[in-house]
ZATOR-930358 format. One line per 3 residues: number of its first residue (from 0); their letters; for each residue y, x, z of N, C-alpha, C. Coordinates in Angstrom, 1 decimal, padded with zeros to 4 digits, always signed. Example, Ala and Ser with C-alpha at 12.3 -4.5 7.8 and 13.67 -1.06 7.14 Angstrom:
<sites>
0> as> -005.7/+013.2/+007.8/-004.5/+012.3/+007.8/-003.3/+013.2/+007.8 | -002.2/+012.8/+007.1/-001.1/+013.7/+007.1/+000.0/+012.9/+007.9;
</sites>
This chain:
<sites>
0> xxx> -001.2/+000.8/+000.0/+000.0/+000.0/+000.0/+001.3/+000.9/+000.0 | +002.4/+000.0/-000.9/+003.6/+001.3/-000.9/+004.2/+001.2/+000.7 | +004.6/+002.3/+001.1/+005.8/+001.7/+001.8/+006.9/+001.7/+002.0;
3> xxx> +007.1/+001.1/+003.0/+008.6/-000.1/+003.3/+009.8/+001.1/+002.9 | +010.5/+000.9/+001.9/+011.8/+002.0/+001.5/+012.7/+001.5/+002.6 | +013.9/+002.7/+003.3/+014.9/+002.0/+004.3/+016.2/+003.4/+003.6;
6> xxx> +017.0/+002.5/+004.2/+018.3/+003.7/+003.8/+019.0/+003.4/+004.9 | +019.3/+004.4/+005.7/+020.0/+004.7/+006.8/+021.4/+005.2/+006.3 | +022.4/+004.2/+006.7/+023.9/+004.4/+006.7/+024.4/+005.0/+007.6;
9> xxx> +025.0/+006.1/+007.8/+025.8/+006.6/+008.8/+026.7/+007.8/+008.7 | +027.5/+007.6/+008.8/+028.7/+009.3/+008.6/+028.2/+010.3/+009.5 | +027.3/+010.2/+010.5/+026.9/+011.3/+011.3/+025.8/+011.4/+010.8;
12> xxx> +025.4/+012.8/+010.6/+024.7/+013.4/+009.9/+023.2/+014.0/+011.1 | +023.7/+013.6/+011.9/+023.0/+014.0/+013.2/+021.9/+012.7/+013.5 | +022.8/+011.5/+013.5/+022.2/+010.3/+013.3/+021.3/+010.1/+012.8;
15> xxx> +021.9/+010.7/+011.5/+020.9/+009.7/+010.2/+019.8/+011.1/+010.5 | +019.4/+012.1/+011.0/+018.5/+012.8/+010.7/+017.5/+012.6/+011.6 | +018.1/+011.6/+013.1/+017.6/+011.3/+014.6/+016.5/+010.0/+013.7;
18> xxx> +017.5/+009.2/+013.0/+016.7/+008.2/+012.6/+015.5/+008.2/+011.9 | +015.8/+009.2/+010.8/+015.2/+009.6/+009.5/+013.9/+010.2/+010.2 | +013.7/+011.0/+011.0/+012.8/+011.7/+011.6/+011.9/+010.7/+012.3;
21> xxx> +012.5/+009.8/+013.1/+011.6/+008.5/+013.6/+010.8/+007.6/+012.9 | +011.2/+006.9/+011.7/+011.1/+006.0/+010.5/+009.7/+007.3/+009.8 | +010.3/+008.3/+009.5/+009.3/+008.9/+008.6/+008.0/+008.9/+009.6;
24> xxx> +007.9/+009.4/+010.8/+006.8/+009.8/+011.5/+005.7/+008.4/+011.4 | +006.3/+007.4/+011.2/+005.7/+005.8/+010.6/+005.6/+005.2/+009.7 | +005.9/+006.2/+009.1/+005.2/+006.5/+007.2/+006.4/+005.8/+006.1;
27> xxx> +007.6/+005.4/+006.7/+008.5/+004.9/+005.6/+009.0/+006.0/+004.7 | +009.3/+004.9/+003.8/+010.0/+006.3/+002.6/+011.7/+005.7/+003.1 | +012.2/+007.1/+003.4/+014.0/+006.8/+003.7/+014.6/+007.7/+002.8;
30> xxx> +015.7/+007.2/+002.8/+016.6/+007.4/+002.1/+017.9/+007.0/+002.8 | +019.0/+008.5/+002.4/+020.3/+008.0/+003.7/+021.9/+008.0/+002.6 | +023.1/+007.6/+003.2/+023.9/+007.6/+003.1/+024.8/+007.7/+004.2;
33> xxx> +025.8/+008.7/+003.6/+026.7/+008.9/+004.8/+028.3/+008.0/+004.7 | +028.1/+007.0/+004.3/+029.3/+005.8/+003.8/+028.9/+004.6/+003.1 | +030.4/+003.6/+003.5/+029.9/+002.6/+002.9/+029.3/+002.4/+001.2;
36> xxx> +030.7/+003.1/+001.2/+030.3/+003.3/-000.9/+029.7/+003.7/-001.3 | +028.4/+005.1/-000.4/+027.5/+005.6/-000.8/+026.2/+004.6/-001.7 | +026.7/+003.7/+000.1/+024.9/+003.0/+000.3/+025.2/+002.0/-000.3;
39> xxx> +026.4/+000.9/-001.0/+026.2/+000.0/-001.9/+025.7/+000.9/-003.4 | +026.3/+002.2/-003.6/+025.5/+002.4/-004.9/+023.8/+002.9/-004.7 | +023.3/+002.9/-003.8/+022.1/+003.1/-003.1/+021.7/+001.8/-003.7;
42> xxx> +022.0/+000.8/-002.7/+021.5/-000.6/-003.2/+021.2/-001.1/-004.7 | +022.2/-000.8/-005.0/+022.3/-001.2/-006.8/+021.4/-000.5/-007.4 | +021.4/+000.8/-007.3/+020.2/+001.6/-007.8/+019.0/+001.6/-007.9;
45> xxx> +018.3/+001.4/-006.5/+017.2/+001.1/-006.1/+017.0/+000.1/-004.3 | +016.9/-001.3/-005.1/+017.6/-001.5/-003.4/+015.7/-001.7/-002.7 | +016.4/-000.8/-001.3/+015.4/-000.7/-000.2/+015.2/-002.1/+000.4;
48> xxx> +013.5/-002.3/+001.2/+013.8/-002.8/+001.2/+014.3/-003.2/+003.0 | +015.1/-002.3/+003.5/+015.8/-002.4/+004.9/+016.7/-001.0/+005.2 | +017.9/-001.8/+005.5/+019.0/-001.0/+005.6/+019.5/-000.8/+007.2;
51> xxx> +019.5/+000.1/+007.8/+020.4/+000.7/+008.9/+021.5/+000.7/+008.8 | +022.7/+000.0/+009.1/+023.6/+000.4/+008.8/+024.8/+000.3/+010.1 | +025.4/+001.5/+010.2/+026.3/+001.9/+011.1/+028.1/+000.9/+010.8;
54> xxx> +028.4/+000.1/+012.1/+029.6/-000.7/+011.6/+030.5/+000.5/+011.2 | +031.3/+001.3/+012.3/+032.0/+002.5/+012.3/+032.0/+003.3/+011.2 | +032.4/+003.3/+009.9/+032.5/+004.5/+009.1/+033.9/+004.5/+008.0;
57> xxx> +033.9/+006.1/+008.0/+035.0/+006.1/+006.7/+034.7/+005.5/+005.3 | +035.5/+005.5/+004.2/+035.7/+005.1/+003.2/+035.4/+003.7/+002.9 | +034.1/+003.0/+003.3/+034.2/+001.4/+003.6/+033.0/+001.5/+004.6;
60> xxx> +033.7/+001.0/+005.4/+032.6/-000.1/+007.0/+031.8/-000.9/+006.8 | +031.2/-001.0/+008.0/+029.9/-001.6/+007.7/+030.1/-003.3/+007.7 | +031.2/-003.9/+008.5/+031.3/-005.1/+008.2/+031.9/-005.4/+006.6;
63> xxx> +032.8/-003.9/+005.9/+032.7/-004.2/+004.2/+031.9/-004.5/+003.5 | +030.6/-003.5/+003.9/+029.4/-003.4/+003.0/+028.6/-005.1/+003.4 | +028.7/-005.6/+004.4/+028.3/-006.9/+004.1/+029.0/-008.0/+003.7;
66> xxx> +030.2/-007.7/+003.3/+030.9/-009.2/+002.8/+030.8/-008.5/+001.2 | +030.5/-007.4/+001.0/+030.4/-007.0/-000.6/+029.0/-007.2/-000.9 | +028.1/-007.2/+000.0/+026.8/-007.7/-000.2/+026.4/-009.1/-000.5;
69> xxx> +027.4/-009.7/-000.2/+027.0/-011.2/-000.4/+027.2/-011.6/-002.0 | +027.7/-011.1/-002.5/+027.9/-011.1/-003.9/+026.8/-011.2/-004.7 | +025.5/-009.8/-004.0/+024.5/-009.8/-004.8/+023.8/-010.5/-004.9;
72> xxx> +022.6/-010.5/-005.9/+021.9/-011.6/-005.9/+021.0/-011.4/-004.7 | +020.0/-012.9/-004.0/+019.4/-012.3/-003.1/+017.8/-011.3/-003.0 | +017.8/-011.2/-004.3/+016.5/-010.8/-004.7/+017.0/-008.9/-004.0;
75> xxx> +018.0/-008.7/-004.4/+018.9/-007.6/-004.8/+019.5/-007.0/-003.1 | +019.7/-007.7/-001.9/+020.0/-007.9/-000.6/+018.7/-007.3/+000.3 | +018.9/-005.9/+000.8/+018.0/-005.8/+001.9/+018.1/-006.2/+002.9;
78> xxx> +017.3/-006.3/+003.8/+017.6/-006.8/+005.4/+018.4/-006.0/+005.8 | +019.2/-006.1/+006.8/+019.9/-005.0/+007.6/+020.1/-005.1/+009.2 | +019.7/-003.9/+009.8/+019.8/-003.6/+011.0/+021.2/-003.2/+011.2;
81> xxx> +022.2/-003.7/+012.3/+023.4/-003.1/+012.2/+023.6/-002.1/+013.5 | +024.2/-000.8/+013.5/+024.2/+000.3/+014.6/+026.0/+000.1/+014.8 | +025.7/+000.2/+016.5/+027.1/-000.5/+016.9/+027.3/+000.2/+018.3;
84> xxx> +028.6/+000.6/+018.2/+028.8/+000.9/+019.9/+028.9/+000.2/+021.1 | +028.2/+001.2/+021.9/+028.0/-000.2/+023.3/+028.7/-001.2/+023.4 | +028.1/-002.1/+023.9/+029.7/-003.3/+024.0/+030.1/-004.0/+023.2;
87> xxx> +029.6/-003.4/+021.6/+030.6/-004.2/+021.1/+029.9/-005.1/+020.3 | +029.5/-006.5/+021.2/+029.0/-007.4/+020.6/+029.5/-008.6/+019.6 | +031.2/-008.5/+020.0/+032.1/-009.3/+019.1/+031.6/-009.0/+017.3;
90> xxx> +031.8/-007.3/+017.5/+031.3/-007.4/+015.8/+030.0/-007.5/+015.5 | +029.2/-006.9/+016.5/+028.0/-007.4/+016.4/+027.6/-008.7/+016.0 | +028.0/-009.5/+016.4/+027.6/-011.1/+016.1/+028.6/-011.6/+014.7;
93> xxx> +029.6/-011.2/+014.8/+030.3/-011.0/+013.0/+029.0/-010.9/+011.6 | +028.9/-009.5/+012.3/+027.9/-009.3/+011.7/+026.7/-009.8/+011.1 | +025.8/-010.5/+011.7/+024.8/-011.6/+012.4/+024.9/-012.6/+011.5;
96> xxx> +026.3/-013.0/+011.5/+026.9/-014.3/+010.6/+027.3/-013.9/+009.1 | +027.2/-012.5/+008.9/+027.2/-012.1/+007.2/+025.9/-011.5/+006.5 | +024.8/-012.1/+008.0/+023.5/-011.9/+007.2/+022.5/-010.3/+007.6;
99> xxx> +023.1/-010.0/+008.7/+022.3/-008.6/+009.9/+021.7/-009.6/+010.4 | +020.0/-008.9/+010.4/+018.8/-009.6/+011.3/+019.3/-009.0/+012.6 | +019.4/-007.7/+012.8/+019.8/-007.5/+013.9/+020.4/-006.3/+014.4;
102> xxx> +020.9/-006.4/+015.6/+021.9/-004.9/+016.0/+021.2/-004.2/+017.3 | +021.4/-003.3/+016.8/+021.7/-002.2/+018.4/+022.4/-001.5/+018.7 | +022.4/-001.2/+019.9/+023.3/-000.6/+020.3/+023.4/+000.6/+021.0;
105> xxx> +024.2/+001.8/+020.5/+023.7/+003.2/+020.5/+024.3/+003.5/+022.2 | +023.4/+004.5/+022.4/+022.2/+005.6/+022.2/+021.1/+004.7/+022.1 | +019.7/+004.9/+021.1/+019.0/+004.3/+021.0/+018.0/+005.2/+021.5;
108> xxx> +016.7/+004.9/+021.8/+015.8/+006.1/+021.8/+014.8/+005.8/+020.1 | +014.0/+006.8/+020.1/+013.5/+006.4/+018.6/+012.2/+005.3/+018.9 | +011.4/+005.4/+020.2/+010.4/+004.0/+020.2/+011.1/+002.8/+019.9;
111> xxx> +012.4/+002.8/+020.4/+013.2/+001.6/+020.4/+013.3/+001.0/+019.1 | +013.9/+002.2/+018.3/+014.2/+002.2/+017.2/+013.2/+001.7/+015.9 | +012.0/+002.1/+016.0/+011.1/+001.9/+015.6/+010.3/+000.3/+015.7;
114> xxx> +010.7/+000.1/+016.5/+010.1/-001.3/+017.2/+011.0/-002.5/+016.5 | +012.3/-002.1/+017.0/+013.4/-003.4/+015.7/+013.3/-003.5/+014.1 | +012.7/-001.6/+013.5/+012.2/-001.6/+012.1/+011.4/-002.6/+011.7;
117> xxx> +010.2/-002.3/+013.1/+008.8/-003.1/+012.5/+008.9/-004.6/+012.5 | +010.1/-005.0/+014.1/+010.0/-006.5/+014.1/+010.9/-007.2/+012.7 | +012.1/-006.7/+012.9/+013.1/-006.7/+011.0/+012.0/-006.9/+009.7;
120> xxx> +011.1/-005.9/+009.5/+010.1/-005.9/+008.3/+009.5/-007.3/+008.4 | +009.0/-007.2/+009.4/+008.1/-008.6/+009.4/+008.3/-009.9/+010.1 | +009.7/-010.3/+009.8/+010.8/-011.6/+009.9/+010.7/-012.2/+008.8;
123> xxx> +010.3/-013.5/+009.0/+010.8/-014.4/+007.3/+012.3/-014.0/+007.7 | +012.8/-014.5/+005.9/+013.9/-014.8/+005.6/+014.5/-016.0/+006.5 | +016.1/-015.8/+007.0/+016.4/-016.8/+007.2/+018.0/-016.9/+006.6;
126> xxx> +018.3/-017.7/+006.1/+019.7/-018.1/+005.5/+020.2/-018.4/+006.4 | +021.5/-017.8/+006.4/+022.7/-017.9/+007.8/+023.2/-019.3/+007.7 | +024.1/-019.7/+008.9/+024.4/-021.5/+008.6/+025.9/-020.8/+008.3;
129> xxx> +026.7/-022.2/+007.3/+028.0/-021.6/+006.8/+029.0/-021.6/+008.0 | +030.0/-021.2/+007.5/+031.1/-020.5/+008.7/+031.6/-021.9/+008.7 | +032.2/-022.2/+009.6/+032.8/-023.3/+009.7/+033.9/-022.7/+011.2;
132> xxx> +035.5/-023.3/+010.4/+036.5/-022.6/+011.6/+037.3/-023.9/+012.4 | +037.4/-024.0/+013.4/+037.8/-025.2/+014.5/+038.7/-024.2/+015.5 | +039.4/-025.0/+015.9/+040.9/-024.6/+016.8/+040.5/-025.8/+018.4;
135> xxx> +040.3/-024.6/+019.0/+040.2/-025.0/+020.3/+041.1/-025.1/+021.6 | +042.1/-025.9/+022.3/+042.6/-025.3/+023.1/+041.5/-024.6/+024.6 | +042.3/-024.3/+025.2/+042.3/-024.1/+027.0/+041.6/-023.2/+027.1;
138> xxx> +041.6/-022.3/+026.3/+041.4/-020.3/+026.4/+040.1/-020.4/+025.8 | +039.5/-019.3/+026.6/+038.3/-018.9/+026.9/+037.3/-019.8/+027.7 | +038.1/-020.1/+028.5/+036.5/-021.1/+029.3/+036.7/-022.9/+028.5;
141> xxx> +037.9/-023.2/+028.1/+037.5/-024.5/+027.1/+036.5/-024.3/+026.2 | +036.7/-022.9/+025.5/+035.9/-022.6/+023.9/+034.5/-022.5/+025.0 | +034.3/-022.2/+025.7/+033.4/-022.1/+026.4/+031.9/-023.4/+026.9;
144> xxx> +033.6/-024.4/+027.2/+033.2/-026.0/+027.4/+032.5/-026.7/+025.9 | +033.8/-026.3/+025.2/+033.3/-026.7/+024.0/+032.0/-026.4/+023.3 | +031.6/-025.4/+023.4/+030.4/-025.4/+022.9/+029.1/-025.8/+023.9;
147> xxx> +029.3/-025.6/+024.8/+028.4/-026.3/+025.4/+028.0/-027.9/+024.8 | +029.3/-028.6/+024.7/+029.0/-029.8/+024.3/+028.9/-029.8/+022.6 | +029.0/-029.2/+021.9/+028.7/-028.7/+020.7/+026.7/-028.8/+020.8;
150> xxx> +026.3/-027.8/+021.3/+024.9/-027.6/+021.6/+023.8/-029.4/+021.5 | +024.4/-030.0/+022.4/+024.2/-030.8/+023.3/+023.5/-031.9/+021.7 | +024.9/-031.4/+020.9/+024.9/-032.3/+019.6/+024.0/-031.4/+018.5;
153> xxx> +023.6/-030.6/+018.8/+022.7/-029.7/+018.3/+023.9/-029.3/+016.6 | +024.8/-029.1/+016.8/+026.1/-028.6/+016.1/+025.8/-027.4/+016.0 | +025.1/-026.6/+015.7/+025.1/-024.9/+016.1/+026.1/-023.9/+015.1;
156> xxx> +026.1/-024.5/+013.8/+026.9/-023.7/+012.9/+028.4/-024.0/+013.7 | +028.6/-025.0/+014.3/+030.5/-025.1/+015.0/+030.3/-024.1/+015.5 | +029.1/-024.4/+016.9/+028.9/-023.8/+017.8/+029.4/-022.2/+017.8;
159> xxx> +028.8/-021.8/+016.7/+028.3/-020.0/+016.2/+029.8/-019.8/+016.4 | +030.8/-020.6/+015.3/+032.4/-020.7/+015.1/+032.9/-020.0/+016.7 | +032.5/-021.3/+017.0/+033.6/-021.0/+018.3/+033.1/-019.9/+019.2;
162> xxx> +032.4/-019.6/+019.2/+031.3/-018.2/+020.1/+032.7/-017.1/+019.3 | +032.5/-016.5/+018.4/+033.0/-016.0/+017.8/+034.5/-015.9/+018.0 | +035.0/-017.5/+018.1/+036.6/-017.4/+018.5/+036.6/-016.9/+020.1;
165> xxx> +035.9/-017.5/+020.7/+035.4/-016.8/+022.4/+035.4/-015.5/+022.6 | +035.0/-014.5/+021.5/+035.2/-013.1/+021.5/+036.3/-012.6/+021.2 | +037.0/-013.6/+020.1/+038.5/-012.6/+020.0/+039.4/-012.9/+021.5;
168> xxx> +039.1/-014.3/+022.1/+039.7/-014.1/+023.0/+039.6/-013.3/+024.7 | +038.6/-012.8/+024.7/+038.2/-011.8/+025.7/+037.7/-011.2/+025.7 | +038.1/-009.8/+025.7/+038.1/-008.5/+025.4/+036.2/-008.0/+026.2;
171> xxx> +036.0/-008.7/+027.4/+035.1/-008.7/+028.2/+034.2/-009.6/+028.5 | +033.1/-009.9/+027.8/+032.5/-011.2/+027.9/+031.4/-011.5/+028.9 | +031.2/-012.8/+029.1/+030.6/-013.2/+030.7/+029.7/-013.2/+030.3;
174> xxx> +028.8/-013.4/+032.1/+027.3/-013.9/+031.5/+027.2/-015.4/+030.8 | +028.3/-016.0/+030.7/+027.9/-017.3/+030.3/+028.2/-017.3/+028.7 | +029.1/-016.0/+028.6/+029.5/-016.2/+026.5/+027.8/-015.7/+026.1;
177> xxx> +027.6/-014.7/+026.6/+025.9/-014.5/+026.5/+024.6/-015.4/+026.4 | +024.5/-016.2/+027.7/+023.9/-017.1/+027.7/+023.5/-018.0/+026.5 | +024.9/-018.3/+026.0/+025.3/-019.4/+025.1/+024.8/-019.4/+023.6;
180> xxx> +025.1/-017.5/+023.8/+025.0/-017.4/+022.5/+023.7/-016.6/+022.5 | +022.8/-016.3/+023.5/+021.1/-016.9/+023.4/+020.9/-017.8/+022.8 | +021.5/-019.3/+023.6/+020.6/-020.5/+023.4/+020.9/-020.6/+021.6;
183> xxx> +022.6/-020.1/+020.8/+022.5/-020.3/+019.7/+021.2/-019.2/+018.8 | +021.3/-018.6/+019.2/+020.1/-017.7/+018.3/+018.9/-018.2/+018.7 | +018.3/-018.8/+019.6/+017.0/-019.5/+019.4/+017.3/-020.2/+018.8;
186> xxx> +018.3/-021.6/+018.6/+018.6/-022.3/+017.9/+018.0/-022.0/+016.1 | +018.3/-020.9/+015.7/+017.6/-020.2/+014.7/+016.6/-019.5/+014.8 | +016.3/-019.5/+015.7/+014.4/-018.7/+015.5/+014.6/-017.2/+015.6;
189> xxx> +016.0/-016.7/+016.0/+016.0/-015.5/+016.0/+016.2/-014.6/+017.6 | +014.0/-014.6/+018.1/+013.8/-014.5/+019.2/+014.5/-013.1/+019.7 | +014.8/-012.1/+018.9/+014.7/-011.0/+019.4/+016.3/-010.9/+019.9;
192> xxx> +017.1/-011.7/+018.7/+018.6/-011.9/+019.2/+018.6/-012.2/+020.9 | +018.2/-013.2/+020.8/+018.1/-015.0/+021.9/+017.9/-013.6/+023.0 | +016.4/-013.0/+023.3/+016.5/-012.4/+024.3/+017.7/-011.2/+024.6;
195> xxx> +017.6/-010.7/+023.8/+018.8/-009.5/+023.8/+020.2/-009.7/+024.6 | +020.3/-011.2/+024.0/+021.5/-011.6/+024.9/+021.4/-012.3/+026.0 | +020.2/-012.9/+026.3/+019.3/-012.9/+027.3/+019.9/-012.0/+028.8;
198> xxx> +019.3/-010.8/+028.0/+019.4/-009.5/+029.3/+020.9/-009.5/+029.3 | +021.7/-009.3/+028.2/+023.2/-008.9/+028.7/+023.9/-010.1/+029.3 | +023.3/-010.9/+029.4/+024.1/-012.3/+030.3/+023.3/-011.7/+032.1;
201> xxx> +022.6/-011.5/+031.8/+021.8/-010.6/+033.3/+022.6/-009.2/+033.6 | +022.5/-008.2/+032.5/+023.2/-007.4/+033.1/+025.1/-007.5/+033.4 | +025.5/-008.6/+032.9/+027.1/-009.0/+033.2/+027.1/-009.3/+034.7;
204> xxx> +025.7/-010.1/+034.9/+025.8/-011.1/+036.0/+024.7/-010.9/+037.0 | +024.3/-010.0/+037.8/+022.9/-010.1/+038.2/+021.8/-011.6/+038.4 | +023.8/-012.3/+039.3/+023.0/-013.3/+039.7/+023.1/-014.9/+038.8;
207> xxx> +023.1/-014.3/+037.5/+023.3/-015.6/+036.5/+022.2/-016.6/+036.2 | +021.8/-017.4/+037.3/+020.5/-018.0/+037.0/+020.4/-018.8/+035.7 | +021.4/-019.4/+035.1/+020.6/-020.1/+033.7/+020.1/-019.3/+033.1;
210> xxx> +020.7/-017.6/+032.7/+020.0/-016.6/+031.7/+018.7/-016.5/+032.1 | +018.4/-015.7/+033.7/+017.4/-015.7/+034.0/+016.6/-016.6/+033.7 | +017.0/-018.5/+033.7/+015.5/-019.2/+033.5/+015.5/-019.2/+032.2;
213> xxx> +016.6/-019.4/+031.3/+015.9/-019.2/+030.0/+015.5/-017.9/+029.7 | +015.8/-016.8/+029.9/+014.6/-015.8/+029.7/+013.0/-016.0/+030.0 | +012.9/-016.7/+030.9/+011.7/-016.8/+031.8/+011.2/-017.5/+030.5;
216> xxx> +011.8/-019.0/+030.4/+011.1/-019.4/+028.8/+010.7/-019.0/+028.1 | +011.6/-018.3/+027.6/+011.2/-017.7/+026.3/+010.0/-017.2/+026.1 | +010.3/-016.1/+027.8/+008.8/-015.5/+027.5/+007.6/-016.1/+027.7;
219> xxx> +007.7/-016.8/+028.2/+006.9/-018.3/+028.2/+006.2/-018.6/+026.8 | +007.2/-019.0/+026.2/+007.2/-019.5/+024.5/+006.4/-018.4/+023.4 | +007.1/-017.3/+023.9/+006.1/-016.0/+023.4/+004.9/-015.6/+023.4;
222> xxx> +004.6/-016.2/+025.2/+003.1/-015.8/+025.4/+002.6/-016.9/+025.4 | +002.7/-018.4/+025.4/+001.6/-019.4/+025.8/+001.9/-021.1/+024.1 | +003.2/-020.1/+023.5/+003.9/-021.1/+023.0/+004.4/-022.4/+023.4;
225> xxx> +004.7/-022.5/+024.7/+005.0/-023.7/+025.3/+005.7/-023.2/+026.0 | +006.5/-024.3/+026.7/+007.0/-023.8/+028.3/+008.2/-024.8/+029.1 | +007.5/-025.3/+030.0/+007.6/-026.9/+031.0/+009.2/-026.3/+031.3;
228> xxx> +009.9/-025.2/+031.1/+011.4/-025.1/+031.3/+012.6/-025.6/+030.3 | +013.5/-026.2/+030.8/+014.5/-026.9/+030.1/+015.6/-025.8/+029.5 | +015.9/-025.8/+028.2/+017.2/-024.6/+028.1/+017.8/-025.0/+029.0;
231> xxx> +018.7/-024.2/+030.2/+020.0/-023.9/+030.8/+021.7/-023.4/+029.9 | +022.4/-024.9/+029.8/+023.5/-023.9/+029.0/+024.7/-023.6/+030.2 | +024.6/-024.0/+031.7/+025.6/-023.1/+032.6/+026.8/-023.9/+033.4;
234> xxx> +026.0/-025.2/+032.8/+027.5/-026.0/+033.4/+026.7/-027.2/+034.3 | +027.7/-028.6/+034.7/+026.6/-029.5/+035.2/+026.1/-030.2/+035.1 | +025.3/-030.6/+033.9/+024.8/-031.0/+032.7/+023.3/-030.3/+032.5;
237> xxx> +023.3/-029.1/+033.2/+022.0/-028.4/+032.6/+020.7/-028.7/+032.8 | +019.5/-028.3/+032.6/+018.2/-028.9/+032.4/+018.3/-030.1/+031.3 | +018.8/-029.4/+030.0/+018.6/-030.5/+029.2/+017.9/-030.2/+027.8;
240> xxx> +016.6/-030.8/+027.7/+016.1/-030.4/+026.2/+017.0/-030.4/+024.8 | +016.4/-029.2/+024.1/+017.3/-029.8/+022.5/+016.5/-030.3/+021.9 | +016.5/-031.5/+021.3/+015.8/-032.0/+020.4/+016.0/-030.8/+019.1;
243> xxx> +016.6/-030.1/+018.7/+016.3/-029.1/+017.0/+016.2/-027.7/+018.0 | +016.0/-027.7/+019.3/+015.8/-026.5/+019.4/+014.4/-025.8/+019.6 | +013.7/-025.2/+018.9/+012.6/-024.7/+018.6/+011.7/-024.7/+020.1;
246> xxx> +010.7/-025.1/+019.7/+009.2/-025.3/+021.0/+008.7/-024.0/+021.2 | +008.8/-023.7/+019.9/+007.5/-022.7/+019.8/+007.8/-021.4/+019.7 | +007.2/-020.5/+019.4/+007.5/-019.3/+019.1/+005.9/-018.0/+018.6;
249> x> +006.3/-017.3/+017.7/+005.1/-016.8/+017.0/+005.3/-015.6/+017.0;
</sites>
């Protein structure tokens, strides 16, 4: 069997060699770029079929390379992993919404690294929901209200909206912007998101019990595909099933 081509984007040369060394020792064929403009003519040439791609870089960025990506056809679009600096989940989730299966966030170790490759490779496709933009008053914790009750209506593409407006407005996000935007990425089947932000609504908060029980779910759903726990979205309303939000998990 061939295998899986990847092209690792990144202006550090140190990176891409950390990465490149990990990926190969698990038999991928890689291929790197050190810019955005590199790795779109990368793609066009021979497109891989998963891309690393670093937000941070000279001549075009990584959030460039995916709104120029959308252009292509989708036969022609690799998957993409996005590499991001701690914290910074605002672009992270930008990202997310232009079509990144998923991010991490550096320092990585390479088992890590290796492990998001293999779960990436072997994700169905999923089409992102469209952007849709809404003007919310009463800050941060309205946008906050709001989407809770957004959820409730199983609304997720608003929902995603306003998460998003939630990050431009605070620089430092809670365990509950987390939470929330767990429960939106299960909403789409995308487990490894859901927990991810999972933990960071835990590590914001030690003592954030919705995250905690919907984590417990999940992994619930992971290991037995069921699980007698109600999503938690943080307010007092909670223990409430979604009717579109996924049972199961594979």
């Amino acid at each position: 069997m061939k295998p899986a081509s990847i092209l690792i984007t990144d202006d550090e040369s140190a990176i891409r060699l950390m990465l490149r060394t990990a990926l190969e020792s698990d038999g991928y064929a890689v291929t790197e770029a050190a810019n955005g403009r590199q790795a779109l003519d990368a793609i066009r040439t021979q497109t891989p079929d998963l891309m690393v791609l670093d937000l941070n870089m000279p001549v075009l960025d990584g959030m460039a390379v995916l709104e120029q990506m959308k252009t292509l056809a989708a036969a022609n679009r690799p998957r993409v992993i996005i590499l991001t600096a701690y914290g910074s989940i605002p672009a992270a989730v930008k990202a997310t919404r232009l079509g990144a299966l998923d991010f991490i966030e550096k320092p990585i170790t390479p088992v890590e690294f290796r492990e998001a490759v293999r779960s990436v490779l072997d994700e169905p496709d999923l089409d992102s929901p469209p952007e849709v933009v809404v003007d919310v008053p009463g800050g941060y914790e309205g946008v906050l209200d709001r989407i809770r009750k957004l959820l409730r209506m199983a609304d997720y593409e608003t929902a995603m909206s306003l998460l998003m407006k939630a990050a431009d407005q605070n620089d430092q996000q809670s365990a509950a912007y987390f939470n929330l935007l767990g429960v939106l990425y299960e909403a789409q089947r995308k487990w490894r998101l859901a927990r991810k932000c999972y933990l960071k609504a835990i590590d914001a908060d030690e003592h954030y019990a919705p995250a905690k029980s919907n984590l417990r779910r999940l992994l619930e759903l992971r290991r037995y595909g069921r699980s007698s726990e109600a999503v938690v979205l943080g307010d007092e309303a909670d223990d409430i099933w979604f009717a579109k939000l996924p049972e199961t998990h594979n």
